[in-house]
N, CA and C atoms as a LAMMPS dump frame, in Angstrom:
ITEM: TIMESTEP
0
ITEM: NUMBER OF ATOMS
450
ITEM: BOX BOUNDS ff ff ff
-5.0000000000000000e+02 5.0000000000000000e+02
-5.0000000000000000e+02 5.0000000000000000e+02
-5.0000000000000000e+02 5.0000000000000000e+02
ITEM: ATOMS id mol type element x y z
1 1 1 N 200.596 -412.974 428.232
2 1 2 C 199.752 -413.846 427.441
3 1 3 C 200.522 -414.32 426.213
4 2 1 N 200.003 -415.61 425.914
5 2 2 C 201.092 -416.086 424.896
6 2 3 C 199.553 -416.361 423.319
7 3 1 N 200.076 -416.065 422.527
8 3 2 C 198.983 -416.938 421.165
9 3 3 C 199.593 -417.906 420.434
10 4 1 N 198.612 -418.902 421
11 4 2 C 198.893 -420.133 420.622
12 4 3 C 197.847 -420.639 419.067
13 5 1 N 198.436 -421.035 418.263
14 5 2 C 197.865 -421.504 417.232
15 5 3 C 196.965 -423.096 417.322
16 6 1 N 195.703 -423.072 417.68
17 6 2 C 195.08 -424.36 417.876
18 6 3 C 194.046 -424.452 416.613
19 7 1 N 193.216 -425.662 416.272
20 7 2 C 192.523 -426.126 415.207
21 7 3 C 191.624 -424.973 415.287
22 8 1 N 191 -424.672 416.293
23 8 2 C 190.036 -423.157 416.507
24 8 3 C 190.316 -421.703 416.085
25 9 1 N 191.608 -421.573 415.637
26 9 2 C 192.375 -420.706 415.344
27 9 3 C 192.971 -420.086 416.672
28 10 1 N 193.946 -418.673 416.83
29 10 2 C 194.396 -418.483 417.747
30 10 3 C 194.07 -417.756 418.784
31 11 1 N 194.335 -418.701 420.098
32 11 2 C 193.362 -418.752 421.456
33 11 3 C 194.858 -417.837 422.4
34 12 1 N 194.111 -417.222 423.116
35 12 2 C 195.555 -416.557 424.47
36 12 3 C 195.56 -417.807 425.585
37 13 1 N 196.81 -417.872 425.899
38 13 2 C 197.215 -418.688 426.835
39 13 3 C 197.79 -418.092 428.527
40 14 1 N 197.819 -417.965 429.005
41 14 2 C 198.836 -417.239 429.907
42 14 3 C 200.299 -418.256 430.225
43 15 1 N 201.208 -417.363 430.554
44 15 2 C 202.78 -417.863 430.46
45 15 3 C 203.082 -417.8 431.701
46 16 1 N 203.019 -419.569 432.297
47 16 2 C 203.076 -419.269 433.488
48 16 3 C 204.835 -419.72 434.209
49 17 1 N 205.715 -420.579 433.354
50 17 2 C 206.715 -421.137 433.657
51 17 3 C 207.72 -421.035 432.665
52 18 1 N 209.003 -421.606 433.112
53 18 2 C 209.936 -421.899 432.061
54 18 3 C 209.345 -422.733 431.136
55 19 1 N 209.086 -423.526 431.436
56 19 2 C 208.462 -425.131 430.391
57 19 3 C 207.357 -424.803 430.082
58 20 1 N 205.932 -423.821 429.953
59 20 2 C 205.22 -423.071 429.224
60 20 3 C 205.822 -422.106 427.918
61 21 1 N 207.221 -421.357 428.831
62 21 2 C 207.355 -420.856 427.464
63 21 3 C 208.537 -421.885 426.485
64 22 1 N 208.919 -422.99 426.959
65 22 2 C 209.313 -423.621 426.391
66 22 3 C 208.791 -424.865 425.183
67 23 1 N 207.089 -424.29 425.71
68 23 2 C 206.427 -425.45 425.065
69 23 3 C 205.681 -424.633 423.899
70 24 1 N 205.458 -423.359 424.477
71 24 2 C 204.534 -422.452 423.247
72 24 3 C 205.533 -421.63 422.285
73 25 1 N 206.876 -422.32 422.053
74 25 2 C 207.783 -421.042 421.096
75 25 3 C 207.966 -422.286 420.188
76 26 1 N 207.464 -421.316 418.568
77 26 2 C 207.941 -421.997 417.686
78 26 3 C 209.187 -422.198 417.578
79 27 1 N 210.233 -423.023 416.786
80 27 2 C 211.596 -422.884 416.606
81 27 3 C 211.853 -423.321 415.333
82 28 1 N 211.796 -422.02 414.363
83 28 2 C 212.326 -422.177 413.145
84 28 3 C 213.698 -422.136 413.303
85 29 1 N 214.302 -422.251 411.377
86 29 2 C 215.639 -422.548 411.097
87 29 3 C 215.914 -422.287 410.304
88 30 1 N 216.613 -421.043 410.38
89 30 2 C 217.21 -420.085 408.94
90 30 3 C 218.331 -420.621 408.692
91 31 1 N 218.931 -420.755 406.991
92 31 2 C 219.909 -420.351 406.709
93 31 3 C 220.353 -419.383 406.641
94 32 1 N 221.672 -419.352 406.073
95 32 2 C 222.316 -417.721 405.859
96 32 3 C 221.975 -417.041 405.325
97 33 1 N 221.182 -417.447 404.445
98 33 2 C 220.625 -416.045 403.207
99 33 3 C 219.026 -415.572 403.87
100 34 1 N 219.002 -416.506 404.839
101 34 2 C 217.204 -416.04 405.434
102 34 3 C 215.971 -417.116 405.404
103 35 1 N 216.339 -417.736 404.327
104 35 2 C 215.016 -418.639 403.814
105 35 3 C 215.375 -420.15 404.995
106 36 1 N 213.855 -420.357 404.79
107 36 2 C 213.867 -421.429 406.038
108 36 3 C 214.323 -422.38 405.832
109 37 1 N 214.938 -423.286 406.418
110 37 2 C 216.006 -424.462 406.211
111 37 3 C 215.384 -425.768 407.103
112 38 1 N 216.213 -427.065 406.346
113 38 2 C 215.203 -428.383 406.712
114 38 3 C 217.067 -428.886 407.323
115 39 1 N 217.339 -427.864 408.16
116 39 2 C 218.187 -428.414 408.962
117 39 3 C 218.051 -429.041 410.226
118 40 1 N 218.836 -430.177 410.949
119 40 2 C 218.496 -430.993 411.646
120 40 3 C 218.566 -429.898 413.31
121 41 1 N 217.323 -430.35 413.705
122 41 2 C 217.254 -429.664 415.597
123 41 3 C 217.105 -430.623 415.866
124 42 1 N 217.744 -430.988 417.219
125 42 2 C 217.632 -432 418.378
126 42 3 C 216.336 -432.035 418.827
127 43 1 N 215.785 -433.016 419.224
128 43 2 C 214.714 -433.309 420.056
129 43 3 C 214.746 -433.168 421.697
130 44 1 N 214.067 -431.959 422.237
131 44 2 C 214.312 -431.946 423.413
132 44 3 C 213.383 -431.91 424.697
133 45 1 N 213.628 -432.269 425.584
134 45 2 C 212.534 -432.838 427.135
135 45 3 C 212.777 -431.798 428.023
136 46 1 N 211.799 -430.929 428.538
137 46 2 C 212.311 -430.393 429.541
138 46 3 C 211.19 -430.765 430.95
139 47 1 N 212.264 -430.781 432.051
140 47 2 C 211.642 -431.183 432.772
141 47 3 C 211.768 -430.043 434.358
142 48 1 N 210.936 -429.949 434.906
143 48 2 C 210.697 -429.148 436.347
144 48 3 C 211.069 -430.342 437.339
145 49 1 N 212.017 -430.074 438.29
146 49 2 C 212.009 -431.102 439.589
147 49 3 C 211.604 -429.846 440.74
148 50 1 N 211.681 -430.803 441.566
149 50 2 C 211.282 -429.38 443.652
150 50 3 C 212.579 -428.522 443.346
151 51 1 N 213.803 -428.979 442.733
152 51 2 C 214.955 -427.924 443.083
153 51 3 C 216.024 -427.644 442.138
154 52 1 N 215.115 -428.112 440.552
155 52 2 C 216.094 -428.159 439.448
156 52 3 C 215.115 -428.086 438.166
157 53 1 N 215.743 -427.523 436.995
158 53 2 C 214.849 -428.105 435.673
159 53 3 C 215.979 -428.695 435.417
160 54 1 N 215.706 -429.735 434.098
161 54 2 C 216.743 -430.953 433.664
162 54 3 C 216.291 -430.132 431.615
163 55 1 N 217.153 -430.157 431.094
164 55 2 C 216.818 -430.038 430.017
165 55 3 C 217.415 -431.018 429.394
166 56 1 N 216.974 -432.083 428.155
167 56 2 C 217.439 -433.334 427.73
168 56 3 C 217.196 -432.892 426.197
169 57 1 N 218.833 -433.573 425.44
170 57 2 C 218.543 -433.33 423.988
171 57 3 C 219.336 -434.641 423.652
172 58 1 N 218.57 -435.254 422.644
173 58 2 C 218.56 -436.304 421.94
174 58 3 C 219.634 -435.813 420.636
175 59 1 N 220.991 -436.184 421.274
176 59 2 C 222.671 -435.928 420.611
177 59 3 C 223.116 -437.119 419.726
178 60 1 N 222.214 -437.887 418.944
179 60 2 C 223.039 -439.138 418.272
180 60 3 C 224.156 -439.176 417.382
181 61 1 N 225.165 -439.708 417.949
182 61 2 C 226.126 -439.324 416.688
183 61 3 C 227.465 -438.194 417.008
184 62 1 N 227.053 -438.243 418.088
185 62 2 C 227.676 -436.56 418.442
186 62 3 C 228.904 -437.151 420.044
187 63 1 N 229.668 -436.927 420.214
188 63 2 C 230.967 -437.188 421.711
189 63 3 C 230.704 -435.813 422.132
190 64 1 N 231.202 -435.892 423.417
191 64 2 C 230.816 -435.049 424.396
192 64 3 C 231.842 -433.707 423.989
193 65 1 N 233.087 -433.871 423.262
194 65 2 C 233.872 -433.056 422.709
195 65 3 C 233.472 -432.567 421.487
196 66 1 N 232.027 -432.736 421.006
197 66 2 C 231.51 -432.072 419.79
198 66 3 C 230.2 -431.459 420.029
199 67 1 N 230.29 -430.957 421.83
200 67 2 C 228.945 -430.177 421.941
201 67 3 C 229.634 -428.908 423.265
202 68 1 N 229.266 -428.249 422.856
203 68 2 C 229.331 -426.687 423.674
204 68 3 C 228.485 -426.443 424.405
205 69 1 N 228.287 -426.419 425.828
206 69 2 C 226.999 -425.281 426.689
207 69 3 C 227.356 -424.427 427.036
208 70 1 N 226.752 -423.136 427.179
209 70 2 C 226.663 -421.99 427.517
210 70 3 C 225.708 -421.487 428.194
211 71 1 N 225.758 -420.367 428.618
212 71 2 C 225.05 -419.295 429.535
213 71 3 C 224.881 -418.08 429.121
214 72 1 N 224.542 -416.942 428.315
215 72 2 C 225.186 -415.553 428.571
216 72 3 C 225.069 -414.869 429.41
217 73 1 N 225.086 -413.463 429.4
218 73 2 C 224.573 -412.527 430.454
219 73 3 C 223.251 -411.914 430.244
220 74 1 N 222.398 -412.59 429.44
221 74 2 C 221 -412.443 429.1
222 74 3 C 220.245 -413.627 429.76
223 75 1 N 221.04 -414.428 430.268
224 75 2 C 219.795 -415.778 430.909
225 75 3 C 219.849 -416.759 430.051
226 76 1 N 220.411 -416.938 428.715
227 76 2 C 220.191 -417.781 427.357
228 76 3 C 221.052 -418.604 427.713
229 77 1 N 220.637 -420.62 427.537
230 77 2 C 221.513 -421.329 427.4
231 77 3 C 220.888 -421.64 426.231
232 78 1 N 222.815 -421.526 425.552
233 78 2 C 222.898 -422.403 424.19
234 78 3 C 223.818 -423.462 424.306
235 79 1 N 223.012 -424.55 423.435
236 79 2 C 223.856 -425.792 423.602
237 79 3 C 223.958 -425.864 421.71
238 80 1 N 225.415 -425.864 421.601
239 80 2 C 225.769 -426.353 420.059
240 80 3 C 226.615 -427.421 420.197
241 81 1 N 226.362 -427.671 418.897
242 81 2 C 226.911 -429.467 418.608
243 81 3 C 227.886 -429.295 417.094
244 82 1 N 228.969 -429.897 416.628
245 82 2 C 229.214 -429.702 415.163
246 82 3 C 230.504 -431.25 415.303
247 83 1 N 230.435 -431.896 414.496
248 83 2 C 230.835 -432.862 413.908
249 83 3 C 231.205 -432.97 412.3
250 84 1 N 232.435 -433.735 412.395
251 84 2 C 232.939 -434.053 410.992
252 84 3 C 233.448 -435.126 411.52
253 85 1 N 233.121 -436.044 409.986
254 85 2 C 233.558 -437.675 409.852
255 85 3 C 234.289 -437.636 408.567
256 86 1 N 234.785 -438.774 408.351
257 86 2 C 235.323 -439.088 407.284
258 86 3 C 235.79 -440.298 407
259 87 1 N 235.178 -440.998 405.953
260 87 2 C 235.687 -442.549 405.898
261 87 3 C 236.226 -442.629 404.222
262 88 1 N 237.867 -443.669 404.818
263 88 2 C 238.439 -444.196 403.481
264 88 3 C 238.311 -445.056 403.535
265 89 1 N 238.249 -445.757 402.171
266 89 2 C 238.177 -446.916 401.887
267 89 3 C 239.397 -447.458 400.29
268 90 1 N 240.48 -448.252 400.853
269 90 2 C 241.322 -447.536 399.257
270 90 3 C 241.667 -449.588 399.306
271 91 1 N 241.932 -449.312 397.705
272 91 2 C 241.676 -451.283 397.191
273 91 3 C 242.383 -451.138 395.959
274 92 1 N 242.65 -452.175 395.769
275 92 2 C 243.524 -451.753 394.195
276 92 3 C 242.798 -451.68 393.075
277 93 1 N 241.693 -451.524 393.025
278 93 2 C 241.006 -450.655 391.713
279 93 3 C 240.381 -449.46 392.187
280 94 1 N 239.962 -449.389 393.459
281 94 2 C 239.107 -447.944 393.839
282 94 3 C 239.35 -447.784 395.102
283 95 1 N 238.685 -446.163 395.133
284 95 2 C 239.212 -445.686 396.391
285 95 3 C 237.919 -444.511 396.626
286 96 1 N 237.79 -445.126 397.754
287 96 2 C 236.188 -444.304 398.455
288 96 3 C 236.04 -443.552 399.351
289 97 1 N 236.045 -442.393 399.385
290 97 2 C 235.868 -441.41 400.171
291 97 3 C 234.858 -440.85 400.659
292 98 1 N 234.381 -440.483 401.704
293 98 2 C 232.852 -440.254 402.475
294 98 3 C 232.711 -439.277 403.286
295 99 1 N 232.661 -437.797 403.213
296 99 2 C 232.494 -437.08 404.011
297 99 3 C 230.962 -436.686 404.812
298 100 1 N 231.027 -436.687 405.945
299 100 2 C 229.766 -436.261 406.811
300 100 3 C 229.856 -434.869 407.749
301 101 1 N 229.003 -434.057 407.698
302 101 2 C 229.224 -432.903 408.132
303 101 3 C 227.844 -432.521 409.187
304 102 1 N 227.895 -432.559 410.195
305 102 2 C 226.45 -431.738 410.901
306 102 3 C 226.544 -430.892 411.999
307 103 1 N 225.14 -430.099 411.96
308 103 2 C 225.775 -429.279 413.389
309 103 3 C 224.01 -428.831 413.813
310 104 1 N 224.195 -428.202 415.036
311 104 2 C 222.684 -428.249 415.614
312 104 3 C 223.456 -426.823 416.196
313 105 1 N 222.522 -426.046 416.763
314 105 2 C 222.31 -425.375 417.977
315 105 3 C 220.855 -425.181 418.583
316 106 1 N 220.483 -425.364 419.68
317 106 2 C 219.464 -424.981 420.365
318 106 3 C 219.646 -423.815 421.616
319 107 1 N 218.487 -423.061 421.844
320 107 2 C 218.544 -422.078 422.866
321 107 3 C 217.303 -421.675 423.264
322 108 1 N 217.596 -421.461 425.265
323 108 2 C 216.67 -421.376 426.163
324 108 3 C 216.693 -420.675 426.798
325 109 1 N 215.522 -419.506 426.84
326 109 2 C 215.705 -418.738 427.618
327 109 3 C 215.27 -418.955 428.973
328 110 1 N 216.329 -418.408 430.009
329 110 2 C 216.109 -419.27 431.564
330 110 3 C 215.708 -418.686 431.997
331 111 1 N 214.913 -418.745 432.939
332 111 2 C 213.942 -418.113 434.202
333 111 3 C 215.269 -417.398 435.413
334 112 1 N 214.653 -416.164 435.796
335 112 2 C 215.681 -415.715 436.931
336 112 3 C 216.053 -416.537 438.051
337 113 1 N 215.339 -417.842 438.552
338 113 2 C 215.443 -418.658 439.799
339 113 3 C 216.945 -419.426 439.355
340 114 1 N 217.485 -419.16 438.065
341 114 2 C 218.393 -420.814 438.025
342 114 3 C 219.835 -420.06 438.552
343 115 1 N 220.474 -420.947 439.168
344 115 2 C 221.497 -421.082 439.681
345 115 3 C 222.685 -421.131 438.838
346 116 1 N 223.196 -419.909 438.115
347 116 2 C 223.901 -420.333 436.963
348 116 3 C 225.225 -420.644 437.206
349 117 1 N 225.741 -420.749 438.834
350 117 2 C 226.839 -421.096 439.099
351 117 3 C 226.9 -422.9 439.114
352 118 1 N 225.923 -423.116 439.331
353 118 2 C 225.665 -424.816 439.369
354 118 3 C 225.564 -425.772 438.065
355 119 1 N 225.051 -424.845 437.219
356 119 2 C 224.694 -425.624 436.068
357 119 3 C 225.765 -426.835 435.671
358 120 1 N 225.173 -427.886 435.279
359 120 2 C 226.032 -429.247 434.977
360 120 3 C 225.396 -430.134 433.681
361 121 1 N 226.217 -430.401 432.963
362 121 2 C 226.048 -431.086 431.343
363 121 3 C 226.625 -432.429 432.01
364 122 1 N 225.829 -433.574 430.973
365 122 2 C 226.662 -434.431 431.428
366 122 3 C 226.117 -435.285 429.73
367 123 1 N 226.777 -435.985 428.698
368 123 2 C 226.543 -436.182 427.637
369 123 3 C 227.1 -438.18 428.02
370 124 1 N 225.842 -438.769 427.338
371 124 2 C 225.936 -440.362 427.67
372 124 3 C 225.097 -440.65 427.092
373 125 1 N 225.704 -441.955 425.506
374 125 2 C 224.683 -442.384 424.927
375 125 3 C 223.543 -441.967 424.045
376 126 1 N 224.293 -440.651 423.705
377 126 2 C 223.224 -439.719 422.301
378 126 3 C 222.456 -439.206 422.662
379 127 1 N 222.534 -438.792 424.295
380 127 2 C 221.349 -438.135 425.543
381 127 3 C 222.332 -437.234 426.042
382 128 1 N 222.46 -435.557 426.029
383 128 2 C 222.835 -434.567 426.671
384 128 3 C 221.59 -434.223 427.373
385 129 1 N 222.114 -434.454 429.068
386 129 2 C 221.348 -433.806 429.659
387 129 3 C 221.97 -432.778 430.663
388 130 1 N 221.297 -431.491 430.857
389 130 2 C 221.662 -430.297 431.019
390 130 3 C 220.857 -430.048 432.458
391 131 1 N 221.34 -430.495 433.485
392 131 2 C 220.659 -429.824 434.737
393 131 3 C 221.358 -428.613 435.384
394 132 1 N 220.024 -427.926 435.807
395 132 2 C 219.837 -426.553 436.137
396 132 3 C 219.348 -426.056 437.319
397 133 1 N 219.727 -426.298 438.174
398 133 2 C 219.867 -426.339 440.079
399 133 3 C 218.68 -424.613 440.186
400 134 1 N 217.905 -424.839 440.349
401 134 2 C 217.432 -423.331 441.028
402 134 3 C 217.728 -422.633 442.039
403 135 1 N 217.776 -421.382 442.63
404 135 2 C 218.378 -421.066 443.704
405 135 3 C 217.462 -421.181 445.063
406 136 1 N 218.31 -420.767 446.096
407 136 2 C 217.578 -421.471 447.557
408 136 3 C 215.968 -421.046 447.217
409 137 1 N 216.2 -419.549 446.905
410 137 2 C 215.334 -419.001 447.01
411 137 3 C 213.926 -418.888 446.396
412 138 1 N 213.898 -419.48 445.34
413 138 2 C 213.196 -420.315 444.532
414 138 3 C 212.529 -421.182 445.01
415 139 1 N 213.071 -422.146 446.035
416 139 2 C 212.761 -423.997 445.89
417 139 3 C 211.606 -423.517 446.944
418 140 1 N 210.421 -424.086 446.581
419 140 2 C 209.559 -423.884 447.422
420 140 3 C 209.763 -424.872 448.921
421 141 1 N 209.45 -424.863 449.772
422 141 2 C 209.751 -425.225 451.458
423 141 3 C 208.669 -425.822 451.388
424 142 1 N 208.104 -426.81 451.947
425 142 2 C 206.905 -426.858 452.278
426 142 3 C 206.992 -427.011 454.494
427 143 1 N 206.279 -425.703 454.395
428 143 2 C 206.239 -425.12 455.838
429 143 3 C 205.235 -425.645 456.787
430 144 1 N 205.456 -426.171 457.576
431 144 2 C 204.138 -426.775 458.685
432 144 3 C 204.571 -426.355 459.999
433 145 1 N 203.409 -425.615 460.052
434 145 2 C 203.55 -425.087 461.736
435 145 3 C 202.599 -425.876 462.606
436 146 1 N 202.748 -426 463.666
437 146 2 C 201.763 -426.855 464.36
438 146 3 C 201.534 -425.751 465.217
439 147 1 N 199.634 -425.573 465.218
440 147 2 C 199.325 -424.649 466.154
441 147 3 C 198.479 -425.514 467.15
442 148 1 N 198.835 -425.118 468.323
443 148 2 C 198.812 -425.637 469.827
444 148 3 C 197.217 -424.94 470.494
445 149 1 N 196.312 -426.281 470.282
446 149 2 C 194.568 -426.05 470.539
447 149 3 C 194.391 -425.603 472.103
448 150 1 N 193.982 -424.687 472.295
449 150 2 C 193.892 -424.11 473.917
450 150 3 C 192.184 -425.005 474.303
């Protein structure tokens, strides 16, 4: 059972999927010292197919060489991101310098069905999307027997 915070105050839910518990977990954002931080998280879609979840994070700003996916040996994919820019600008009276610095991480805990030998990132257009192949054994069949009317 999950408690979910609604206008009624808090109601039990039951936890029936990946994308249930992906939809009922808050996701705060500590800094280093503890206190909560108005640092930037990606916006993310997750989606169920017959033989895959797709997880999608909204990367603007970010090349495919400034984001990391992972797996551990706990089931957890983390996807981190970190970028540095820097713009000059130099003229014969002034000279302008502009540093930009950001970084994200997000993390999901995966259901035992996923296929963690399959997993595939593919980053296009400020859209990382992260598909996640389930195993045979998982994918539901849909079974039809034809029984023969005597």
């Amino acid at each position: 059972m999950s408690l979910i915070r609604t206008s009624g105050g808090l109601r039990a839910f039951p936890r029936t999927s990946f994308i249930d518990d992906f939809f009922n977990t808050e996701w705060p954002v500590f800094d280093w010292d503890g206190k909560l931080s108005d640092s930037w998280v990606p916006a993310a879609n997750v989606k169920e197919g017959e033989k895959e979840f797709a997880v999608e994070l909204s990367v603007p700003g970010y090349a495919k060489k400034d984001i990391h996916v992972e797996v551990d040996s706990n089931n957890v994919l983390r996807i981190t991101g970190e970028r540095q820019e820097e713009a000059r600008e130099e003229s014969e009276n002034y000279t302008r310098r502009e540093f930009s610095y950001g970084s994200f991480s997000r993390s999901f805990q995966l259901p035992e069905a996923i296929n963690d030998d399959k997993i595939s990132a593919k980053c296009k257009d400020g859209v990382l999307k992260v598909e996640l192949p389930k195993k045979e054994t998982a994918i539901l069949k849909e079974k039809v027997k034809e029984i023969e009317v005597a």
